[in-house]
Predicted model as a PDB file, atoms N, CA, C, CB and O in Angstrom, pLDDT in the B-factor column:
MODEL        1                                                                  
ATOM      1  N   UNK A   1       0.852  -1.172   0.000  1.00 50.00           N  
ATOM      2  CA  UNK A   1       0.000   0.000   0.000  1.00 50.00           C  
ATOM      3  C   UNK A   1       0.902   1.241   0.000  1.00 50.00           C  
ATOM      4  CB  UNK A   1      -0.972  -0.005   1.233  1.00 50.00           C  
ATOM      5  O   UNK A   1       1.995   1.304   0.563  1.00 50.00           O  
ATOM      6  N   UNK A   2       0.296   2.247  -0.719  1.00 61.00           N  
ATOM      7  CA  UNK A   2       1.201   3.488  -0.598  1.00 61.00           C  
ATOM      8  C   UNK A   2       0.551   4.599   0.296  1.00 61.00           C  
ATOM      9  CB  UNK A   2       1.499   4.111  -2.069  1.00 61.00           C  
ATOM     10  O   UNK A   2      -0.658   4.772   0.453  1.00 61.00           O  
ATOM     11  N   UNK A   3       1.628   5.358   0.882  1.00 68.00           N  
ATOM     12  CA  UNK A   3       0.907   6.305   1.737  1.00 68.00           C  
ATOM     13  C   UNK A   3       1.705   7.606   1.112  1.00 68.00           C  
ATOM     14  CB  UNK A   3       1.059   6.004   3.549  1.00 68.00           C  
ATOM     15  O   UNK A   3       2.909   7.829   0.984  1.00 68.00           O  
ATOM     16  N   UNK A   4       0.683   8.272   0.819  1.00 72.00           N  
ATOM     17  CA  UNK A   4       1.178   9.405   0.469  1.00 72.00           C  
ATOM     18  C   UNK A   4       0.854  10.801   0.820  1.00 72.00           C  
ATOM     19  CB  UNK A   4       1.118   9.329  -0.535  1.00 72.00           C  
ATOM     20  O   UNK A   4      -0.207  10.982   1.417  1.00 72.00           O  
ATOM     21  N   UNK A   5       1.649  11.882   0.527  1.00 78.00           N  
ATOM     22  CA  UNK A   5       1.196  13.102   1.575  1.00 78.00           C  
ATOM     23  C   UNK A   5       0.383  13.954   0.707  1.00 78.00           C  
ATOM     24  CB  UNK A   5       2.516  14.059   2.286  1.00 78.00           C  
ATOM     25  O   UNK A   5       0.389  13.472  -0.426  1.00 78.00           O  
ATOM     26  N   UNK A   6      -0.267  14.949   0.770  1.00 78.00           N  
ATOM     27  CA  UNK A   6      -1.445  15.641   0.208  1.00 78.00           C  
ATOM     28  C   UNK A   6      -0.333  16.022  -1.224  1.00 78.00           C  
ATOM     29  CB  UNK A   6      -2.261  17.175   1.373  1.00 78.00           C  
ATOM     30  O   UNK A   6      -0.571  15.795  -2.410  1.00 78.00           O  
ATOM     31  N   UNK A   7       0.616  16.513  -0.762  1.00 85.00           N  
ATOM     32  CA  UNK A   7       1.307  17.002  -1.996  1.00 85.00           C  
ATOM     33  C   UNK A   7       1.722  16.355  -3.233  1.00 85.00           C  
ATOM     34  CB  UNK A   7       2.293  17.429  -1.650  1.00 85.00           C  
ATOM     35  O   UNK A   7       1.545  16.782  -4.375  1.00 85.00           O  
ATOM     36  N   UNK A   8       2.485  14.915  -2.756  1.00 84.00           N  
ATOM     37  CA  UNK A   8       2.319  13.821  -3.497  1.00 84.00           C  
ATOM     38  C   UNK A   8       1.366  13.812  -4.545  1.00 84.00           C  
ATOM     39  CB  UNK A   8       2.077  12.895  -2.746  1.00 84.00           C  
ATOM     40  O   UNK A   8       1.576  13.967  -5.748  1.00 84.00           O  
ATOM     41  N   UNK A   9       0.181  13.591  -3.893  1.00 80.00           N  
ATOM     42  CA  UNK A   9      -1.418  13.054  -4.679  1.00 80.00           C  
ATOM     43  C   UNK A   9      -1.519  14.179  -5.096  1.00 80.00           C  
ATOM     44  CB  UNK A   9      -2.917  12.481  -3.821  1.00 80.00           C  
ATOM     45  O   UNK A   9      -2.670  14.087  -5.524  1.00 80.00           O  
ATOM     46  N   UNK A  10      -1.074  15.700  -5.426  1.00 85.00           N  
ATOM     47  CA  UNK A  10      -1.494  16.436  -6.354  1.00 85.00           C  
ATOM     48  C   UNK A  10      -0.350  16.954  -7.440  1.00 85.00           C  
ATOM     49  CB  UNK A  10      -2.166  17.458  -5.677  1.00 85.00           C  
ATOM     50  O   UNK A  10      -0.540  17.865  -8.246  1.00 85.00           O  
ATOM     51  N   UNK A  11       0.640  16.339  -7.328  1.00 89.00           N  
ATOM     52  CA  UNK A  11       1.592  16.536  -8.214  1.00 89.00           C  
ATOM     53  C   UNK A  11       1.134  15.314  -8.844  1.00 89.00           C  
ATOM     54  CB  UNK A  11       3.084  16.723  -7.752  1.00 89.00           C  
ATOM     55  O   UNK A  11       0.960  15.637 -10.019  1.00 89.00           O  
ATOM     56  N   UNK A  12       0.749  13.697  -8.668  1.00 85.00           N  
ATOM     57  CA  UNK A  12       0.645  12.767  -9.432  1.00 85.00           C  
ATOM     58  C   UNK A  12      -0.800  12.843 -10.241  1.00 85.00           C  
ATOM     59  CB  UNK A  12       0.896  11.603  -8.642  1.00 85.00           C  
ATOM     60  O   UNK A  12      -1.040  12.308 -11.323  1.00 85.00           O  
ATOM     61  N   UNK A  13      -1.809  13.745  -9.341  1.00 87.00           N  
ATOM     62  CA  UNK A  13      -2.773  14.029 -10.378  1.00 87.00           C  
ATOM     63  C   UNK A  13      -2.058  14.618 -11.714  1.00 87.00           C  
ATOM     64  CB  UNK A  13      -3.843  15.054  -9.795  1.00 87.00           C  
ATOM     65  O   UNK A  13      -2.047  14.084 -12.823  1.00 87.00           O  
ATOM     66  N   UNK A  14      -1.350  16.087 -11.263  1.00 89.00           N  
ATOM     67  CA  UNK A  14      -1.093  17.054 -12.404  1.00 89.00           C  
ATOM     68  C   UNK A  14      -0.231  15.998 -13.431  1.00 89.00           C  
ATOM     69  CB  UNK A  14      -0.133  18.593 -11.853  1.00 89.00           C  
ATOM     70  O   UNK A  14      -0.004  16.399 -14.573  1.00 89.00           O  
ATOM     71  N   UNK A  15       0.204  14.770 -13.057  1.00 89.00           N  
ATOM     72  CA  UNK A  15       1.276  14.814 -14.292  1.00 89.00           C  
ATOM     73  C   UNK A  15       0.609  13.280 -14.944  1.00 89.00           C  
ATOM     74  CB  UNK A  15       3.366  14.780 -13.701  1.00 89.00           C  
ATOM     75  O   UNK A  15       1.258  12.554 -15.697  1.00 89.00           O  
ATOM     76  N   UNK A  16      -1.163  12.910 -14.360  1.00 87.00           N  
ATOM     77  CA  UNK A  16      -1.430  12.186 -15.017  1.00 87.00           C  
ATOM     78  C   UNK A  16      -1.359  11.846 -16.277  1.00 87.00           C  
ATOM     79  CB  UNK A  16      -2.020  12.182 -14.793  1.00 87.00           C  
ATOM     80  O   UNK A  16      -1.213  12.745 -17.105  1.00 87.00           O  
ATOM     81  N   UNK A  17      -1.468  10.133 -16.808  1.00 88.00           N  
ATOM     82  CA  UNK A  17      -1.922  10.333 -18.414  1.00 88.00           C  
ATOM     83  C   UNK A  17      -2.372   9.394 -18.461  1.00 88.00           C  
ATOM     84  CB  UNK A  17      -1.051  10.547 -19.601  1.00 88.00           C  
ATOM     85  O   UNK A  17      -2.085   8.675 -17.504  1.00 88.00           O  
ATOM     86  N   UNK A  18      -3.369   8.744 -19.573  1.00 86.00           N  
ATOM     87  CA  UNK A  18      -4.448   7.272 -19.378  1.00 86.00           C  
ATOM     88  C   UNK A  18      -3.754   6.434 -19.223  1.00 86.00           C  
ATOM     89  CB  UNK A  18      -5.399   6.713 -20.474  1.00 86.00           C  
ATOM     90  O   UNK A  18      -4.550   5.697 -18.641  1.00 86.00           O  
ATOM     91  N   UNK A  19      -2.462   5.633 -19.272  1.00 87.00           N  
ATOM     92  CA  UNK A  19      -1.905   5.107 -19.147  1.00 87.00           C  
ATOM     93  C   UNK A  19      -1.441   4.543 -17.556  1.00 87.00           C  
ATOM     94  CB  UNK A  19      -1.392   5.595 -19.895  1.00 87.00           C  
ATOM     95  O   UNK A  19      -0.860   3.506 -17.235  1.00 87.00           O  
ATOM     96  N   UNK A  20      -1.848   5.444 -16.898  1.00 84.00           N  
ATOM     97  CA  UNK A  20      -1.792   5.154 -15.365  1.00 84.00           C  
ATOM     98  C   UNK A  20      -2.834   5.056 -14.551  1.00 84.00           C  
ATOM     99  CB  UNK A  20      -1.146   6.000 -14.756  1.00 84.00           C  
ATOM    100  O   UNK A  20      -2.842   5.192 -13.328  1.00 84.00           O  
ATOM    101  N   UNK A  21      -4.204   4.680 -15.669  1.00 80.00           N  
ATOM    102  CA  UNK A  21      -5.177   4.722 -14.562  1.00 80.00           C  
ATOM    103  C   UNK A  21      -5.303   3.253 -14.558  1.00 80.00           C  
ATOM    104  CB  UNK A  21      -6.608   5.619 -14.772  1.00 80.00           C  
ATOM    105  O   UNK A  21      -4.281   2.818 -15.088  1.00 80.00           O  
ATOM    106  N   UNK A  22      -5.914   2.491 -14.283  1.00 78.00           N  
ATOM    107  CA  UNK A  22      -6.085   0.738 -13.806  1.00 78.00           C  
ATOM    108  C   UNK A  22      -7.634   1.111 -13.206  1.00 78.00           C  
ATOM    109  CB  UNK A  22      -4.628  -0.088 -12.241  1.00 78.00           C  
ATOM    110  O   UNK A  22      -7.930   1.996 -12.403  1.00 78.00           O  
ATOM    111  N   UNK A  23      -8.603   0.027 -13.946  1.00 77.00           N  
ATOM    112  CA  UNK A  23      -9.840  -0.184 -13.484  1.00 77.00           C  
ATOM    113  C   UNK A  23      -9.498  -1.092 -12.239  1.00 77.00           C  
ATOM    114  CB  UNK A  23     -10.819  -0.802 -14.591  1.00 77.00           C  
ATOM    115  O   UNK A  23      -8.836  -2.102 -12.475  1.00 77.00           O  
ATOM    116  N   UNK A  24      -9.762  -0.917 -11.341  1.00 79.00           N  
ATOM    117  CA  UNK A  24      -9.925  -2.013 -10.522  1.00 79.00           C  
ATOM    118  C   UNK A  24     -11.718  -2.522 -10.683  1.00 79.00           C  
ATOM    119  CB  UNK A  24      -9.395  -1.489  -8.874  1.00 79.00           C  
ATOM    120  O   UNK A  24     -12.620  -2.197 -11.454  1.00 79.00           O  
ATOM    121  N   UNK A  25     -11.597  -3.589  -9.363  1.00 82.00           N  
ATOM    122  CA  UNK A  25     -12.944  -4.589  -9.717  1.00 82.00           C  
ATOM    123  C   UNK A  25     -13.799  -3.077  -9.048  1.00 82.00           C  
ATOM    124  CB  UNK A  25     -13.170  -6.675  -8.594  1.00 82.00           C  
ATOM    125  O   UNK A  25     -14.621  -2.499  -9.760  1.00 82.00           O  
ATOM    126  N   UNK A  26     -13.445  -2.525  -7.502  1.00 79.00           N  
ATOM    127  CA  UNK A  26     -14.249  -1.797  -6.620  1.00 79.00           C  
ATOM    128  C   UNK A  26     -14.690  -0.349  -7.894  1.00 79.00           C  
ATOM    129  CB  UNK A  26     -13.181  -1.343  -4.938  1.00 79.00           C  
ATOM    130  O   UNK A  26     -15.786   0.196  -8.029  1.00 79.00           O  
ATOM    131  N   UNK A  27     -13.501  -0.092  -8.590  1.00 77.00           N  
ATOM    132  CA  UNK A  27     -14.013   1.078  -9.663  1.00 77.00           C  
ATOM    133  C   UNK A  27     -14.893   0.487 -10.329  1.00 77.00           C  
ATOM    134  CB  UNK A  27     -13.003   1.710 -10.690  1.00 77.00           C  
ATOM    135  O   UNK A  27     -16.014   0.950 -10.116  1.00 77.00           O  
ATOM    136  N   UNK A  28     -14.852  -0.612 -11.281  1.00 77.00           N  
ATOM    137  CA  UNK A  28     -15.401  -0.861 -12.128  1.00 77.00           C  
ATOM    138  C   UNK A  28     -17.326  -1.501 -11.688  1.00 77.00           C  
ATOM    139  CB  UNK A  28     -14.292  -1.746 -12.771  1.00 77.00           C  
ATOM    140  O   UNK A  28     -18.351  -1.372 -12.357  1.00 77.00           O  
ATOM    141  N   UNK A  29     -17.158  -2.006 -10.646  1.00 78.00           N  
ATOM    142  CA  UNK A  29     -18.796  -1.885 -10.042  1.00 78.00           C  
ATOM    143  C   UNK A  29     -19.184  -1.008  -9.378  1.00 78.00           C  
ATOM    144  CB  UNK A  29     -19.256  -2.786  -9.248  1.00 78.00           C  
ATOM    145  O   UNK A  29     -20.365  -1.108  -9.048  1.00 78.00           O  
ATOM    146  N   UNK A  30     -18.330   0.364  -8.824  1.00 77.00           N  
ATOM    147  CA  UNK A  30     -18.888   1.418  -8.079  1.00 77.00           C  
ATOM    148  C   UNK A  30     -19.082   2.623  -9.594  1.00 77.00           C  
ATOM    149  CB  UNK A  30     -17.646   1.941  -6.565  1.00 77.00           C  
ATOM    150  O   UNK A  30     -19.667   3.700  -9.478  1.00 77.00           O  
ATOM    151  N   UNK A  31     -18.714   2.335 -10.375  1.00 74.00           N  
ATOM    152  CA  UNK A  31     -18.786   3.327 -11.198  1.00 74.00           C  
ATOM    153  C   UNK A  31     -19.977   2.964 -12.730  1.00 74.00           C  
ATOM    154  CB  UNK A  31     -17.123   3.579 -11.541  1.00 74.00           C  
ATOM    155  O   UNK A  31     -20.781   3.793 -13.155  1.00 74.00           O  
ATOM    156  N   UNK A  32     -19.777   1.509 -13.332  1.00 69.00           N  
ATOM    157  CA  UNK A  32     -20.190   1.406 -14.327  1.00 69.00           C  
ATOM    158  C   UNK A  32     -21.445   1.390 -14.542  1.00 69.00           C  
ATOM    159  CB  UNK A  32     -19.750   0.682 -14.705  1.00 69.00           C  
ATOM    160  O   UNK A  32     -21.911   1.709 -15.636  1.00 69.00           O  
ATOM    161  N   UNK A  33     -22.136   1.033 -13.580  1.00 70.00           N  
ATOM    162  CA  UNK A  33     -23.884   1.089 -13.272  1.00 70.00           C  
ATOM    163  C   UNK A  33     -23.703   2.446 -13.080  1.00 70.00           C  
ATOM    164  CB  UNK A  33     -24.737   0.159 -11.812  1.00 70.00           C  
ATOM    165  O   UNK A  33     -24.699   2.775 -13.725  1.00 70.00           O  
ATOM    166  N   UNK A  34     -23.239   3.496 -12.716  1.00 72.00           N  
ATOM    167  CA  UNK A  34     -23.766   4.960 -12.573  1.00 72.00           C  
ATOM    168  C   UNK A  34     -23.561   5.611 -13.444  1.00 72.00           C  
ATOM    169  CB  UNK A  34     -23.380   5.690 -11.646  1.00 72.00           C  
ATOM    170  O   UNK A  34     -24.212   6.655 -13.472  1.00 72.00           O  
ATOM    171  N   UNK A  35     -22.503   5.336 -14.675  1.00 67.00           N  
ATOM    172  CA  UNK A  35     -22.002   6.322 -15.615  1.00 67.00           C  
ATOM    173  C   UNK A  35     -21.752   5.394 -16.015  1.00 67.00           C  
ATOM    174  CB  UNK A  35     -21.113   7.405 -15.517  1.00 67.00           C  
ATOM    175  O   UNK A  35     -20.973   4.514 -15.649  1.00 67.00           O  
ATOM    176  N   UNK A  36     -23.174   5.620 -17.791  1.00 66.00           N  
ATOM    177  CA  UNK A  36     -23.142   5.400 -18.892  1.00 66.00           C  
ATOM    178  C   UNK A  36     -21.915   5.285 -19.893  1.00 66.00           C  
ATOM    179  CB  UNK A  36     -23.841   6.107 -19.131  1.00 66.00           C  
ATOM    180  O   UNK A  36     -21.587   4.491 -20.775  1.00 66.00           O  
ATOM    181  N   UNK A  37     -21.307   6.628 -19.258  1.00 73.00           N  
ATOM    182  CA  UNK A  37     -19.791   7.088 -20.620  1.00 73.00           C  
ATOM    183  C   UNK A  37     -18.571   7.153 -19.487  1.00 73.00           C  
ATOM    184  CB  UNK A  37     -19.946   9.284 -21.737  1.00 73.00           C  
ATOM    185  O   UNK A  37     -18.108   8.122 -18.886  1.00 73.00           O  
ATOM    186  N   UNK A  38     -18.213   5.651 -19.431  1.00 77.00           N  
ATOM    187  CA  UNK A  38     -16.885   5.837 -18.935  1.00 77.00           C  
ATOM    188  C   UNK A  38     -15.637   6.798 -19.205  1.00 77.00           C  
ATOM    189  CB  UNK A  38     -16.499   4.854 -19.117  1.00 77.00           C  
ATOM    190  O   UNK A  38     -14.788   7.055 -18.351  1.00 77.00           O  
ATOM    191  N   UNK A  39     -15.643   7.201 -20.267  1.00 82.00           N  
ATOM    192  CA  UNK A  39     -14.833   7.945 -21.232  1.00 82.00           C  
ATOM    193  C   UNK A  39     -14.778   9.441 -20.536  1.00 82.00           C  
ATOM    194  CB  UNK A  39     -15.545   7.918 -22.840  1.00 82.00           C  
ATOM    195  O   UNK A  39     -13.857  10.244 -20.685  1.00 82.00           O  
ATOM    196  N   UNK A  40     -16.099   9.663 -19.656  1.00 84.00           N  
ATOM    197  CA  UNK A  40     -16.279  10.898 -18.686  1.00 84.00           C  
ATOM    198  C   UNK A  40     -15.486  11.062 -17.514  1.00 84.00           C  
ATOM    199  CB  UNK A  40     -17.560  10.941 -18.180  1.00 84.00           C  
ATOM    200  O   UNK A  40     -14.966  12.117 -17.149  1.00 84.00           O  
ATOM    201  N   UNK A  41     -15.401   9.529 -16.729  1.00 83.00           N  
ATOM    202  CA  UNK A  41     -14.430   9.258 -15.862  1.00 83.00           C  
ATOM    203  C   UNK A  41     -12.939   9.803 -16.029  1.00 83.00           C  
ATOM    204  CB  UNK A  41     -14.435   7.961 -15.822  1.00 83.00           C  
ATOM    205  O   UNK A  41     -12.249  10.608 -15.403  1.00 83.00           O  
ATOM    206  N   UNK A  42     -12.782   9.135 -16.971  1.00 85.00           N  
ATOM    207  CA  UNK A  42     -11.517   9.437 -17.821  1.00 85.00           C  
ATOM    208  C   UNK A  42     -11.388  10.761 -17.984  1.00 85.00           C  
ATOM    209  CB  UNK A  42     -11.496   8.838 -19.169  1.00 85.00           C  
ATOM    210  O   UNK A  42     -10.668  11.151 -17.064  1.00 85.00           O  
ATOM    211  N   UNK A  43     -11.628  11.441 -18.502  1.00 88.00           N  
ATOM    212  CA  UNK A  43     -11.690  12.978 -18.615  1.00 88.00           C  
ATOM    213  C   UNK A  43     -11.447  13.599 -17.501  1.00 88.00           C  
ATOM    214  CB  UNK A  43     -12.896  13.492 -19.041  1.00 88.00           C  
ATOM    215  O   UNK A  43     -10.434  14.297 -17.536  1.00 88.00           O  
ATOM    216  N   UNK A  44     -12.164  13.585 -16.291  1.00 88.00           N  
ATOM    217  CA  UNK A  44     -12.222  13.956 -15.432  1.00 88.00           C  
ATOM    218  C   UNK A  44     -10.776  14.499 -15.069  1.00 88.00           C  
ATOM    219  CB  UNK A  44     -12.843  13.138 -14.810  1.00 88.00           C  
ATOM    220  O   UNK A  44     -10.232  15.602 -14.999  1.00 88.00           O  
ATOM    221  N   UNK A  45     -10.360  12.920 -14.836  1.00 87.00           N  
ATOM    222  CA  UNK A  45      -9.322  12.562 -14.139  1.00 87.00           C  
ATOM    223  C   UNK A  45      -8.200  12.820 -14.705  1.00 87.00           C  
ATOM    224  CB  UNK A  45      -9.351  11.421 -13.828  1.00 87.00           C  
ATOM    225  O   UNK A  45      -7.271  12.856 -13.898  1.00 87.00           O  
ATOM    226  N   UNK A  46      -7.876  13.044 -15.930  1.00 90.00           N  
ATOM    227  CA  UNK A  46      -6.894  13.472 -16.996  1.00 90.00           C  
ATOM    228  C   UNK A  46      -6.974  15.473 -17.075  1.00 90.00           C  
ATOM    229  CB  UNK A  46      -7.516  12.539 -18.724  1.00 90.00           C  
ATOM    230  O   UNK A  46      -5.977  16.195 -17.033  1.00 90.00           O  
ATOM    231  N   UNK A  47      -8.577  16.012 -17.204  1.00 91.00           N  
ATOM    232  CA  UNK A  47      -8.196  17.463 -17.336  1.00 91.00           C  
ATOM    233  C   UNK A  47      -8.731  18.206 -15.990  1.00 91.00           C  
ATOM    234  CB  UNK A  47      -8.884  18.144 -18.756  1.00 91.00           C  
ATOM    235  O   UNK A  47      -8.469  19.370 -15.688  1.00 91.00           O  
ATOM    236  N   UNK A  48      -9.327  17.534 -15.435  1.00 89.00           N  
ATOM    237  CA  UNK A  48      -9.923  18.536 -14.448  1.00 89.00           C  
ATOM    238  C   UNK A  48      -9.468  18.838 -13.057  1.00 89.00           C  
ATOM    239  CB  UNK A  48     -11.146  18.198 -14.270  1.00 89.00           C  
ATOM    240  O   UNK A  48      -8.994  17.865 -12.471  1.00 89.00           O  
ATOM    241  N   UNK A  49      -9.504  19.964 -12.392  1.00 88.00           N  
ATOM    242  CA  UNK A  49      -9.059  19.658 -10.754  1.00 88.00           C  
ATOM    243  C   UNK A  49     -10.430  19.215  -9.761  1.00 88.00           C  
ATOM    244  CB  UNK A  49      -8.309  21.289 -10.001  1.00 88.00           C  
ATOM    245  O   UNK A  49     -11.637  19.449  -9.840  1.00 88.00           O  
ATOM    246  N   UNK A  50      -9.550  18.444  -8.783  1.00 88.00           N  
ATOM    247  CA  UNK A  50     -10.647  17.700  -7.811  1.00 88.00           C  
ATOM    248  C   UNK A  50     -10.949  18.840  -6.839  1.00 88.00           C  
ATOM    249  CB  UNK A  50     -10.039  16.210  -6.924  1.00 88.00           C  
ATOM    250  O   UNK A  50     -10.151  19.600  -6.290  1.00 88.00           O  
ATOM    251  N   UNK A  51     -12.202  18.794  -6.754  1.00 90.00           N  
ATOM    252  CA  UNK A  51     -12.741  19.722  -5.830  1.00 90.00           C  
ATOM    253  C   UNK A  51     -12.870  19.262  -4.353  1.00 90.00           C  
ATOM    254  CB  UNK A  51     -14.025  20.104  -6.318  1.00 90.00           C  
ATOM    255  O   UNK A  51     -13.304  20.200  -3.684  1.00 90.00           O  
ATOM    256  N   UNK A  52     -12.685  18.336  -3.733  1.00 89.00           N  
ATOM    257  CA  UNK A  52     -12.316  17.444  -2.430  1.00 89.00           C  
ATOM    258  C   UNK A  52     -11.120  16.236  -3.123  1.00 89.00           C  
ATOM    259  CB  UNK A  52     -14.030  16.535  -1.678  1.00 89.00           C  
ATOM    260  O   UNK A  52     -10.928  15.587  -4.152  1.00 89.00           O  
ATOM    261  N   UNK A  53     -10.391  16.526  -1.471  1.00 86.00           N  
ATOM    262  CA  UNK A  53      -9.247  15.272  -1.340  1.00 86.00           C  
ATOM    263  C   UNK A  53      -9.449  15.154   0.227  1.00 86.00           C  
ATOM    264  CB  UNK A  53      -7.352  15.683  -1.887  1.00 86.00           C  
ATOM    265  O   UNK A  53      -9.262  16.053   1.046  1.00 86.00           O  
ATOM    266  N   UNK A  54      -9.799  14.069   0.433  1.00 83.00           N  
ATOM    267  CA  UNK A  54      -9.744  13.386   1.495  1.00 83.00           C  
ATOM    268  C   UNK A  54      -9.041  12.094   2.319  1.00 83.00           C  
ATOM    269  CB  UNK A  54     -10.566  13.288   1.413  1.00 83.00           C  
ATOM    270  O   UNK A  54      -9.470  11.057   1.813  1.00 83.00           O  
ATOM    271  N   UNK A  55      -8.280  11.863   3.212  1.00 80.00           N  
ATOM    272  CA  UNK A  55      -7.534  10.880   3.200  1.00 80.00           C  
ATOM    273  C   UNK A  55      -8.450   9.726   4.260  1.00 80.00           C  
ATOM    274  CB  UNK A  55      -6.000  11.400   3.646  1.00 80.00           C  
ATOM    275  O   UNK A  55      -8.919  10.024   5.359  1.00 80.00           O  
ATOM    276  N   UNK A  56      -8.542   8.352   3.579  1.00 80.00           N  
ATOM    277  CA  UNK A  56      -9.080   7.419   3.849  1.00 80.00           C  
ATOM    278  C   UNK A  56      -8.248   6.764   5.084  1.00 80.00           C  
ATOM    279  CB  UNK A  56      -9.268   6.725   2.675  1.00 80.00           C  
ATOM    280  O   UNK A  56      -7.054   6.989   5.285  1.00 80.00           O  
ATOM    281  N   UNK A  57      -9.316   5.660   6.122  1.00 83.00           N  
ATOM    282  CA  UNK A  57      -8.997   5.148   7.878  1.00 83.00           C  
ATOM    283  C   UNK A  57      -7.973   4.640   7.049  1.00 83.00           C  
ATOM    284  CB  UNK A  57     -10.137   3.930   9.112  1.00 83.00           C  
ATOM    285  O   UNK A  57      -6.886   4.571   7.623  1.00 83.00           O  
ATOM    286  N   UNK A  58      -7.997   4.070   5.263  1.00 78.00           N  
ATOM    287  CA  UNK A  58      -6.828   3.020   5.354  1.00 78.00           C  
ATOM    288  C   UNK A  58      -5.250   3.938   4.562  1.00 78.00           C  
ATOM    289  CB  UNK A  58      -7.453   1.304   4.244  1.00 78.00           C  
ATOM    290  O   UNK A  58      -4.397   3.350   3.897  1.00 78.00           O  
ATOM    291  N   UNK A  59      -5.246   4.758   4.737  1.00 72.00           N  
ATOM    292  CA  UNK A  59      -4.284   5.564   4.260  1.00 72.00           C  
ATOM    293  C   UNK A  59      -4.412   6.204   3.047  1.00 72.00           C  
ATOM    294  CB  UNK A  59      -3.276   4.961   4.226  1.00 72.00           C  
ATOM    295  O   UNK A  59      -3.824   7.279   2.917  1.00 72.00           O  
ATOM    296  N   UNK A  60      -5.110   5.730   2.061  1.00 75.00           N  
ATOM    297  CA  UNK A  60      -5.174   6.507   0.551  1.00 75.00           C  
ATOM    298  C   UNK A  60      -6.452   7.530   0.985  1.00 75.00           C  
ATOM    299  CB  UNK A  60      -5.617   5.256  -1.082  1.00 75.00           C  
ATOM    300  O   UNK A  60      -7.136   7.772   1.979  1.00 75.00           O  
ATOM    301  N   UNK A  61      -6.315   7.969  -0.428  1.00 77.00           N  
ATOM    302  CA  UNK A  61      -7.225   9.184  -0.755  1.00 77.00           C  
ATOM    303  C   UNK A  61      -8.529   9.004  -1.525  1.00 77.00           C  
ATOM    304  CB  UNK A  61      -6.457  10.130  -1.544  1.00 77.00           C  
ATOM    305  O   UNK A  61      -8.669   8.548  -2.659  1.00 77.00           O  
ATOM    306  N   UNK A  62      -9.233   9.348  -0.883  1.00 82.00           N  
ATOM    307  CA  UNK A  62     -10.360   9.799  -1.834  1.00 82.00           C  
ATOM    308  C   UNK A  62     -11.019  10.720  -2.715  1.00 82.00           C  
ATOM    309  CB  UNK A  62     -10.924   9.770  -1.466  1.00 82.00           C  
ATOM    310  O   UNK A  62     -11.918  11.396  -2.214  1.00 82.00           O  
ATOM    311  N   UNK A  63     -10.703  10.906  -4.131  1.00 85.00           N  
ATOM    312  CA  UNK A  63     -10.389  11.896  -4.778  1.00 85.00           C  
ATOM    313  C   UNK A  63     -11.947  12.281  -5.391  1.00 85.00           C  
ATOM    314  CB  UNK A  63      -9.159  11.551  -5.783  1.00 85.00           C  
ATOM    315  O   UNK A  63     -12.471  11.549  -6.230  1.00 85.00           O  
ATOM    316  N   UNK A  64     -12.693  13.639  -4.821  1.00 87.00           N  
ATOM    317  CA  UNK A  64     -13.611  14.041  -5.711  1.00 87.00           C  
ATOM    318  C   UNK A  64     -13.856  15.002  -6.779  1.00 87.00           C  
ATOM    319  CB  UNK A  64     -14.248  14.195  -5.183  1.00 87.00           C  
ATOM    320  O   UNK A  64     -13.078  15.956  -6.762  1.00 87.00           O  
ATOM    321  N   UNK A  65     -14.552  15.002  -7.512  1.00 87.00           N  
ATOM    322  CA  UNK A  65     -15.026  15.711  -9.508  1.00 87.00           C  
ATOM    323  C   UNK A  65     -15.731  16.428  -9.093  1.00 87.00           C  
ATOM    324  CB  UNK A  65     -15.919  14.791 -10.960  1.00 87.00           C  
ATOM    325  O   UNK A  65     -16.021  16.150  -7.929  1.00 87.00           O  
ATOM    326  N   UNK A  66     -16.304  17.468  -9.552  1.00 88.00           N  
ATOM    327  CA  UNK A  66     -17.376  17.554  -9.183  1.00 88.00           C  
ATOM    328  C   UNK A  66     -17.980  16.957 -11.206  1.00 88.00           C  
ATOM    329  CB  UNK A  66     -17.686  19.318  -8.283  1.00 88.00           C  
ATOM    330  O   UNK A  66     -17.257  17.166 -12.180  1.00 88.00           O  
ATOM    331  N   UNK A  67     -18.998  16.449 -11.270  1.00 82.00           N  
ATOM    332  CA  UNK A  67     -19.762  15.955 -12.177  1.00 82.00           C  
ATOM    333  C   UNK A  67     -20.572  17.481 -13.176  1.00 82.00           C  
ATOM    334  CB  UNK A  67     -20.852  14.868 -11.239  1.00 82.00           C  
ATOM    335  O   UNK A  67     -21.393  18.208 -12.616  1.00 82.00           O  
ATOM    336  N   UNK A  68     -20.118  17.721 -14.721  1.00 80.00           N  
ATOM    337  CA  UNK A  68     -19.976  18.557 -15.506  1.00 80.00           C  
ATOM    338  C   UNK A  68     -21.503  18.770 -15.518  1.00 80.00           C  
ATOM    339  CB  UNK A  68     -19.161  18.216 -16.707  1.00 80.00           C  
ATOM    340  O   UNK A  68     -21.978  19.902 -15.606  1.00 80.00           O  
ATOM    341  N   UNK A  69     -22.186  17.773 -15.437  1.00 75.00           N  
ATOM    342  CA  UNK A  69     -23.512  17.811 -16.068  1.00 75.00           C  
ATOM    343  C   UNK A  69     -24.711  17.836 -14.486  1.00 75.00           C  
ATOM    344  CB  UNK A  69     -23.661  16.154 -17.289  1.00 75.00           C  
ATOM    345  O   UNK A  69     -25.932  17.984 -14.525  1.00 75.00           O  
ATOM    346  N   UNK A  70     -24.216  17.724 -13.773  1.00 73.00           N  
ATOM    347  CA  UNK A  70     -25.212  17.408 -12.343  1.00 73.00           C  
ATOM    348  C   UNK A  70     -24.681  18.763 -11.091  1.00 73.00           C  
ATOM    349  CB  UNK A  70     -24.706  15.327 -11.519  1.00 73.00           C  
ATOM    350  O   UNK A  70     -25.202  18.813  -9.977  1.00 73.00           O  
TER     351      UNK A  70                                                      
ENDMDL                                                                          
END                                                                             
């Protein structure tokens, strides 16, 4: 597991690219029933800044979008 400090997780946002994202199983059933256009996910996470970062009991982060259309 990685633990990382707030600064970390926003320099590795900024220097994202699709190539580093990995569906996991928990993404791929917390997300695919809610959003039709995965491809939005993606976007997100590639151009946009997160409007909450929160650090999880188990050490990572929980990174929020806010959603373009809602």
């Amino acid at each position: 597991m990685f633990d990382y400090i707030l600064e970390e997780v926003l320099d590795l946002l900024d220097n994202l690219d699709e190539t580093q994202i990995k569906e996991s199983r928990h993404f791929i059933e917390s997300n695919v029933d809610r959003f039709a256009d995965i491809g939005l996910i993606y976007d997100l996470l590639l151009n946009e800044k997160p409007v909450q970062i929160g650090k999880t009991k188990t050490g990572t982060y929980k990174v929020v979008y806010e959603h373009p259309k809602q």
